[in-house]
C-alpha positions as CSV (number, residue, x, y, z in Angstrom):
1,X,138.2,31.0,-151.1
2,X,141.8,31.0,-151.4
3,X,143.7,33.4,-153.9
4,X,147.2,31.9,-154.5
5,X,149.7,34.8,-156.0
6,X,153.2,34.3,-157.4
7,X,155.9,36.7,-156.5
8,X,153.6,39.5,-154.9
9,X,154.9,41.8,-153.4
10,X,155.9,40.9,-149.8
11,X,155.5,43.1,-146.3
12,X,158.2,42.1,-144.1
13,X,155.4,42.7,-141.0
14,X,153.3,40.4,-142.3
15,X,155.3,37.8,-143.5
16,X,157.0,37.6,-140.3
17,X,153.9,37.4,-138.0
18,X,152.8,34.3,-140.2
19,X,155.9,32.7,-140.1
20,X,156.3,33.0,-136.2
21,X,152.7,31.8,-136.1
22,X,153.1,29.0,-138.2
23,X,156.7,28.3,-136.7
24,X,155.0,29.0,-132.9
25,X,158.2,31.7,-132.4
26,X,158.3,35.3,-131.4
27,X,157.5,38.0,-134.1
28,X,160.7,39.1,-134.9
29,X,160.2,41.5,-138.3
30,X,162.7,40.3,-141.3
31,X,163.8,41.5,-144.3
32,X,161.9,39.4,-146.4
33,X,161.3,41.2,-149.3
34,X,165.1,42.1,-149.8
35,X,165.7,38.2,-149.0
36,X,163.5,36.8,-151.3
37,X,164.4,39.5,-154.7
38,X,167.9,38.9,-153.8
39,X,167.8,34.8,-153.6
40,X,164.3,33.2,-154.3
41,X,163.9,31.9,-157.9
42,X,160.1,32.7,-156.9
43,X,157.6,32.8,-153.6
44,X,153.9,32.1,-153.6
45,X,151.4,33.6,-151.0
46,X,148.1,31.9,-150.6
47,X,145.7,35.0,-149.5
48,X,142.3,34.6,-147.9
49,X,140.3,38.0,-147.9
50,X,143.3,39.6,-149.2
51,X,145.2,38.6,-145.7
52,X,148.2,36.5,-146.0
53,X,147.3,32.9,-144.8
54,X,150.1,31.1,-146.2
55,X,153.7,31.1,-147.8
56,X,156.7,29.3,-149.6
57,X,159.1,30.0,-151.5
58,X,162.1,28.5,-153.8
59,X,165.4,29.3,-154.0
60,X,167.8,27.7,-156.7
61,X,171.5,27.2,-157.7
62,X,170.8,29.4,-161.0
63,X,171.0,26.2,-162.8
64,X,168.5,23.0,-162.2
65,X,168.3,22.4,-158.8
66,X,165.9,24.5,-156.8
67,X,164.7,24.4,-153.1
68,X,161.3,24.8,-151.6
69,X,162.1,26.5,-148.1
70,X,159.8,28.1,-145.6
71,X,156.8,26.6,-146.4
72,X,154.5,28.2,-143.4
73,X,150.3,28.2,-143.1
74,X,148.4,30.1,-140.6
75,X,147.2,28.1,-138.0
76,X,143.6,28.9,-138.2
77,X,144.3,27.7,-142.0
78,X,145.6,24.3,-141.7
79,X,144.7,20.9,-142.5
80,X,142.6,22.6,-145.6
81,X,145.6,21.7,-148.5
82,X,146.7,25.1,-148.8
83,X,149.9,24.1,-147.7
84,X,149.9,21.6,-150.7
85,X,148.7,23.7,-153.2
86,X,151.4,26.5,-152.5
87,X,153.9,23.7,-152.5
88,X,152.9,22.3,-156.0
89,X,152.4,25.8,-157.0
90,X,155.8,26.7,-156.4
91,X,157.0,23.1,-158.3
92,X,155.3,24.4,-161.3
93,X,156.8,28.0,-161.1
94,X,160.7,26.1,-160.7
95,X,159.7,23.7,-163.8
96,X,159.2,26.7,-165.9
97,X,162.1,28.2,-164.9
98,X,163.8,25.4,-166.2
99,X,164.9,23.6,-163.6
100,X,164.9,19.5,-163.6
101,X,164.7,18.9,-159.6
102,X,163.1,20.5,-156.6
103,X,164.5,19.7,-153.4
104,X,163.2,19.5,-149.5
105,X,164.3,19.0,-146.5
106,X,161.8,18.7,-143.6
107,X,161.5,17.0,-140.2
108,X,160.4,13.7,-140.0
109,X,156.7,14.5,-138.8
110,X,156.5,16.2,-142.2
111,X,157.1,13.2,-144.2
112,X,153.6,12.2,-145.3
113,X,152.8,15.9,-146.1
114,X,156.0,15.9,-148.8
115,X,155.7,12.7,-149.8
116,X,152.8,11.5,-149.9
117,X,150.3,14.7,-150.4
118,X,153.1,16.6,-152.7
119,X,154.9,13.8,-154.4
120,X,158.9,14.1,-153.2
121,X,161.1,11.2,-153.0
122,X,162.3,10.7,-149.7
123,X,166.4,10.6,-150.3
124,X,168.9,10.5,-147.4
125,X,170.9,14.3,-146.7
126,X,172.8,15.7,-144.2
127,X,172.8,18.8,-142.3
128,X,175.9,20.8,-141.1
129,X,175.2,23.6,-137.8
130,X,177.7,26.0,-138.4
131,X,176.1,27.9,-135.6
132,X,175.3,27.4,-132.2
């Protein structure tokens, strides 16, 4: 059984040893809890046996646009719609907020997971390195 929790409250260990596993990078420990209290309109956590299995969260423009970034699930834990559930979760937490649109930006071997199991438009963006 999966418990899904809004805005709990985050260990930086953790949440960077599921995102390097679900991301198939090095550990490296971030500051996510400072991160996401200092930008994220909210984060949901998707816990299995109280261990943290999967993740997203949403940042916004503090008006009606918000973002659904970071969207990770363990590997052990995929394929089982947890990854939709947080993602749908975190659309329901932006609506209350008061925001009228929720946006994505994915690779294209994501596209039938955000637009066809969570609903997004496809629309065309750009992106801009401003690092190398």
């Amino acid at each position: 059984m999966i418990d899904y929790r809004i805005r709990f409250a985050v260990d930086d260990t953790e949440l960077s040893t599921l995102h390097a596993l679900a991301f198939e990078s090095p550990v490296e420990v971030q500051p996510w809890a400072a991160r996401l209290d200092r930008h994220a309109l909210t984060w949901v956590g998707a816990f299995s046996n109280n261990q943290l299995v999967g993740f997203v969260q949403v940042c916004w423009d503090g008006g009606v646009h918000a973002f659904v970034l970071d969207t990770a699930v363990h590997p052990d834990h995929g394929r089982q719609g947890i990854g939709k559930q947080l993602v749908l979760r975190a659309a329901e937490e932006a609506k209350a907020a008061g925001c009228e649109w929720l946006h994505v930006d994915y690779e294209p071997h994501l596209t039938d997971f955000y637009v066809k199991a969570c609903g997004f438009t496809p629309t065309e963006a750009a992106l801009l390195k401003l690092r190398d």
